[in-house]
C-alpha positions in Angstrom: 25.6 181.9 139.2 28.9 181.0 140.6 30.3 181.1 144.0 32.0 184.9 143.8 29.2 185.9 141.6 26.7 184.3 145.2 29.3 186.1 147.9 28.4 189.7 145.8 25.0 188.8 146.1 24.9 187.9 149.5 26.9 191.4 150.4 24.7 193.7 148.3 21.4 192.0 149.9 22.9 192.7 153.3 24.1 195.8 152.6 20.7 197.1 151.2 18.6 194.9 153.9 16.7 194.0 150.9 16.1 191.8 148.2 14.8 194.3 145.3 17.4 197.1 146.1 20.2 194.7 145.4 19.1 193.0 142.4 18.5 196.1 140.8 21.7 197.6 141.4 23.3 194.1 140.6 21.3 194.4 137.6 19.9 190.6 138.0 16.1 189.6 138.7 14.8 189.4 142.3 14.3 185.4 142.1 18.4 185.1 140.8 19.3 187.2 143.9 17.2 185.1 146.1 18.1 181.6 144.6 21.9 182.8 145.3 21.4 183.1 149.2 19.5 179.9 148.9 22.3 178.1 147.3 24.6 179.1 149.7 23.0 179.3 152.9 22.4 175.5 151.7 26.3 175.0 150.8 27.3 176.3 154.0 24.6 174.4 156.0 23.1 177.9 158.2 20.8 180.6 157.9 22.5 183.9 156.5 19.8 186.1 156.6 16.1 186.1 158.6 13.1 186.8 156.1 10.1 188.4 156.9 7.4 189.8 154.4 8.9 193.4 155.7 12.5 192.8 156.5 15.8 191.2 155.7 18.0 190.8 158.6 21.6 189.1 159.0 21.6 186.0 161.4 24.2 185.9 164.1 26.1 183.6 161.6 25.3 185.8 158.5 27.3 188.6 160.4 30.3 187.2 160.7 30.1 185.2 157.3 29.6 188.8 155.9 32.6 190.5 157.5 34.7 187.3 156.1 33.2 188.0 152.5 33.7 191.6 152.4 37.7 190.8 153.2 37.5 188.2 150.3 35.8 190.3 148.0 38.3 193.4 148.6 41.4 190.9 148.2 40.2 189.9 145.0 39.5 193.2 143.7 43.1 194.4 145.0 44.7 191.6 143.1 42.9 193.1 139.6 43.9 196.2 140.4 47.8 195.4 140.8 47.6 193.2 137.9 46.2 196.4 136.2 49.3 198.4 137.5 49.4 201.8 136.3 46.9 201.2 133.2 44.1 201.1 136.3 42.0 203.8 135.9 39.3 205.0 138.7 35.6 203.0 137.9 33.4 201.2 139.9 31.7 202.3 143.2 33.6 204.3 146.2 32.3 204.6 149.4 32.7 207.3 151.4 31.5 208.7 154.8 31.8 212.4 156.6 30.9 214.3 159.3 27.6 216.1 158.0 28.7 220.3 157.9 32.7 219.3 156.9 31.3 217.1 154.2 28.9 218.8 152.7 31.5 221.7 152.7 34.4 220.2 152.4 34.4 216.8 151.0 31.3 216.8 148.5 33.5 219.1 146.2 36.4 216.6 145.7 33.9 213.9 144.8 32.4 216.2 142.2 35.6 217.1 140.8 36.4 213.3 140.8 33.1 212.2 139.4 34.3 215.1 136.1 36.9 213.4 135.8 36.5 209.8 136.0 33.4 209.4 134.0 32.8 205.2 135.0 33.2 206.2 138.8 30.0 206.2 141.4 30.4 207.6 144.7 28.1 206.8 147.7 28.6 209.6 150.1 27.2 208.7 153.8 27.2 212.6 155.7 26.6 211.4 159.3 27.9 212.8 162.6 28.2 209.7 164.7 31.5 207.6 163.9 31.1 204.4 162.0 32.5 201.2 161.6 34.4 201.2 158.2 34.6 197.0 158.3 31.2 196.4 159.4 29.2 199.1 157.3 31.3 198.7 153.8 33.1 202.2 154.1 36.3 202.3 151.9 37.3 206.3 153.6 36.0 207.7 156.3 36.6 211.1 157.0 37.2 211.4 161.1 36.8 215.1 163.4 38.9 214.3 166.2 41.9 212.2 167.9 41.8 208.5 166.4 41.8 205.5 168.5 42.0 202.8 166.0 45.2 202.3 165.5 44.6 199.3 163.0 43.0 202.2 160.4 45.9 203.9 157.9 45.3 207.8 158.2 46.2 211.4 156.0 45.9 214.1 158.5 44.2 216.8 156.2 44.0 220.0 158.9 43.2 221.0 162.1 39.8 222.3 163.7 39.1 224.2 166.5 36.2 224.4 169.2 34.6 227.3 169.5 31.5 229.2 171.7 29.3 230.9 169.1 26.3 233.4 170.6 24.1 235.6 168.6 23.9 239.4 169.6 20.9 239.7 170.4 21.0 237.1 173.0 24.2 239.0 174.8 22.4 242.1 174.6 19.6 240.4 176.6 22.0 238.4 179.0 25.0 240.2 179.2 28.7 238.4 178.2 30.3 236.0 179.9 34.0 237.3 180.8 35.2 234.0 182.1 34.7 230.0 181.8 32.8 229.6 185.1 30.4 232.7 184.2 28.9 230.1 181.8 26.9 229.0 184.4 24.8 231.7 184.7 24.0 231.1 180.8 21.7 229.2 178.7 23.8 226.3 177.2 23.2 224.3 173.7 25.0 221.1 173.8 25.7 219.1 170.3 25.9 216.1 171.7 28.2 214.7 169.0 30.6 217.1 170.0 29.7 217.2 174.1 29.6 213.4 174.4 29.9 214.0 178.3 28.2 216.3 180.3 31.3 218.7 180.6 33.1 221.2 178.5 37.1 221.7 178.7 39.0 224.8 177.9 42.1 225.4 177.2 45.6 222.8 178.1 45.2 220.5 180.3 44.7 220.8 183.5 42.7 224.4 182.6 39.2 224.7 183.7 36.2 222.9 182.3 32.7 223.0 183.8 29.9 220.3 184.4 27.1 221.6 181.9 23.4 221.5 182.5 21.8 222.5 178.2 19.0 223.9 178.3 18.4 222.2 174.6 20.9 219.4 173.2 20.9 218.4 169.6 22.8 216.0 167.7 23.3 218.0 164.6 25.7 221.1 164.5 23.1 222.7 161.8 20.6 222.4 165.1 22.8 223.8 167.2 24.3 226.7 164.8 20.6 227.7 164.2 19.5 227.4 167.7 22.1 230.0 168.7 21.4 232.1 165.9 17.4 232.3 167.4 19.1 233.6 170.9 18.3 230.4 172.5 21.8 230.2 174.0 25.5 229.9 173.7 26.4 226.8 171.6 29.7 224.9 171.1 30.5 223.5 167.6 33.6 223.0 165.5 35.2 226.0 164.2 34.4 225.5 160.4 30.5 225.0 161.3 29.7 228.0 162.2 32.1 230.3 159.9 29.6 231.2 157.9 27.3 232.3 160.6 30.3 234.5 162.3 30.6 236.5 158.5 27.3 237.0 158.0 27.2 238.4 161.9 24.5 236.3 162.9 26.8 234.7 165.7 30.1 235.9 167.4 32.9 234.0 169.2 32.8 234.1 173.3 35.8 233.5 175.2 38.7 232.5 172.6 41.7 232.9 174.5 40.6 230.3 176.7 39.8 228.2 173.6 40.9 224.4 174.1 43.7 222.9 171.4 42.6 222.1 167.9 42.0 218.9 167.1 42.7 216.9 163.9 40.7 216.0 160.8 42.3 212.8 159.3 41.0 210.5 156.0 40.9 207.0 157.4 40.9 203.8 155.7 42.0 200.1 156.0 45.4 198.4 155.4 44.1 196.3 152.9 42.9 199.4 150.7 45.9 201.5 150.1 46.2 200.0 146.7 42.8 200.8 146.0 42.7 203.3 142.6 39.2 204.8 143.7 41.0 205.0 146.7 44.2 206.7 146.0 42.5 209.1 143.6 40.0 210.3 146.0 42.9 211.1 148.5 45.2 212.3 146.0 42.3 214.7 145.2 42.0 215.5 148.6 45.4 216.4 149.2 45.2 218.8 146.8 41.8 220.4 147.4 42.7 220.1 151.0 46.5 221.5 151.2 46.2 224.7 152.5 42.2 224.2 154.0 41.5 227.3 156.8 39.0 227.2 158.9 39.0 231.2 159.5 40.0 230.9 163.0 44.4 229.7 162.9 46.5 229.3 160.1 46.4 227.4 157.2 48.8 224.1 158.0 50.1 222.5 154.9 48.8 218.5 154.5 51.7 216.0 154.7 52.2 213.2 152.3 50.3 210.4 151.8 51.1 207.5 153.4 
């Protein structure tokens, strides 16, 4: 095995945390995957990874090695690709993440329609809610709810999302409705704490009120939340596009939307070194597209811009 053919090794085995999950989607044996890290944990005189009959971890060194190899890696592949020029068609594996609801809604139908029609494509699609590193956990685009605060990360701002308080009627009919932002107090409160990171929720511009919340549940999945407030447990914050479907069916209506705080945007994020990418430009070329009027059935539908 040579040294690039090792450095792939070495990646997949860290990305899987395991020895059998990477040789079998390498498609070499278990021993030819292990004699690789060997070989160049020996070249390179350190410990890449800590063995134990139940785990594979990366060493302190192995960490930063890997970050180094991943950069190597995706230069490499970059120069094949504009070698390739416009004869490159879409193959290989792209790596995607999302927030859970917006990608299962949202972005799981561009990778089917990409998957059609690139037939030697593979997509793995992470749906998460917490925000990950796209270095550090091998994400080529991450799809990002909110103001972005890495300014190092290229970015297609695909539409806008609003916060809203959802309640089912059942639960006003026991409790009465709120009529103002501080008459939330006397309510039962659902936090999604991937949304709520603090204790507090704002409304409107600011300087406009926002109150110090006390949940009586807090859940770090929106689905939780949406179905929590749809059982009458209490009035629940969430994202705009979450809970549309709820709000059609009548299962949950909007409180207090005039006092509604400004939308915030939903951006595809990825790094400098993978604009050139052709799994990358197709996905958000797809994107664009699927994406170029998206509504969220609460403002108006704002037109994508360009890719950069």
């Amino acid at each position: 095995m040579d040294q690039l053919d090792m450095l792939r090794t070495f990646v997949a085995v860290a990305d899987d945390a395991s020895f059998s999950e990477a040789a079998r989607r390498l498609r070499i044996s278990q021993t030819a995957a292990s004699r690789a890290i060997s070989t160049l944990e020996e070249a390179l005189g350190t410990a890449l990874l800590s063995r134990t009959t139940r785990s594979v971890r990366l060493t302190e060194s192995g960490a930063l090695y890997l970050e180094r190899c991943r950069a190597i890696l995706l230069d490499l592949d970059e120069a094949a690709l504009a070698l390739r020029g416009g004869s490159a068609t879409p193959g290989g594996t792209l790596v995607l993440t999302a927030p859970v609801t917006f990608g299962r809604l949202h972005i799981l139908p561009i990778v089917t329609a990409l998957l059609r029609a690139h037939p030697t494509l593979k997509v793995e699609l992470t749906l998460i809610d917490r925000r990950v590193r796209l270095v550090d956990e091998g994400i080529d685009v991450a799809v990002r709810v909110g103001d972005l605060s890495d300014s190092a990360l290229h970015a297609l701002k695909v539409a806008d999302v609003r916060r809203v308080l959802v309640v089912s009627p059942a639960y006003l009919a026991a409790h009465g409705t709120p009529d103002s932002v501080t008459a939330l107090h006397d309510h039962a409160l659902i936090a999604f704490t991937e949304l709520d990171r603090g204790q507090e929720w704002r409304f409107g511009q600011a300087g406009k009120p926002a109150i110090r919340i006390e949940p009586r549940l807090s859940v770090n999945t929106a689905d939780a939340a949406i179905a929590a407030a749809v059982d009458g447990t209490g009035i629940a914050r969430v994202f705009s596009y979450q809970a549309t479907a709820a709000i059609a069916s009548g299962r949950l209506v909007t409180l207090l939307d005039s006092a509604a705080p400004p939308a915030v945007p939903v951006h595809l994020v990825y790094q400098a070194n993978r604009r050139a990418s052709v799994n990358v430009r197709a996905f958000i070329d797809t994107a664009r597209t699927r994406l170029a009027h998206f509504d969220d059935g609460f403002g108006e539908q704002r037109p994508v811009r360009a890719v950069p």
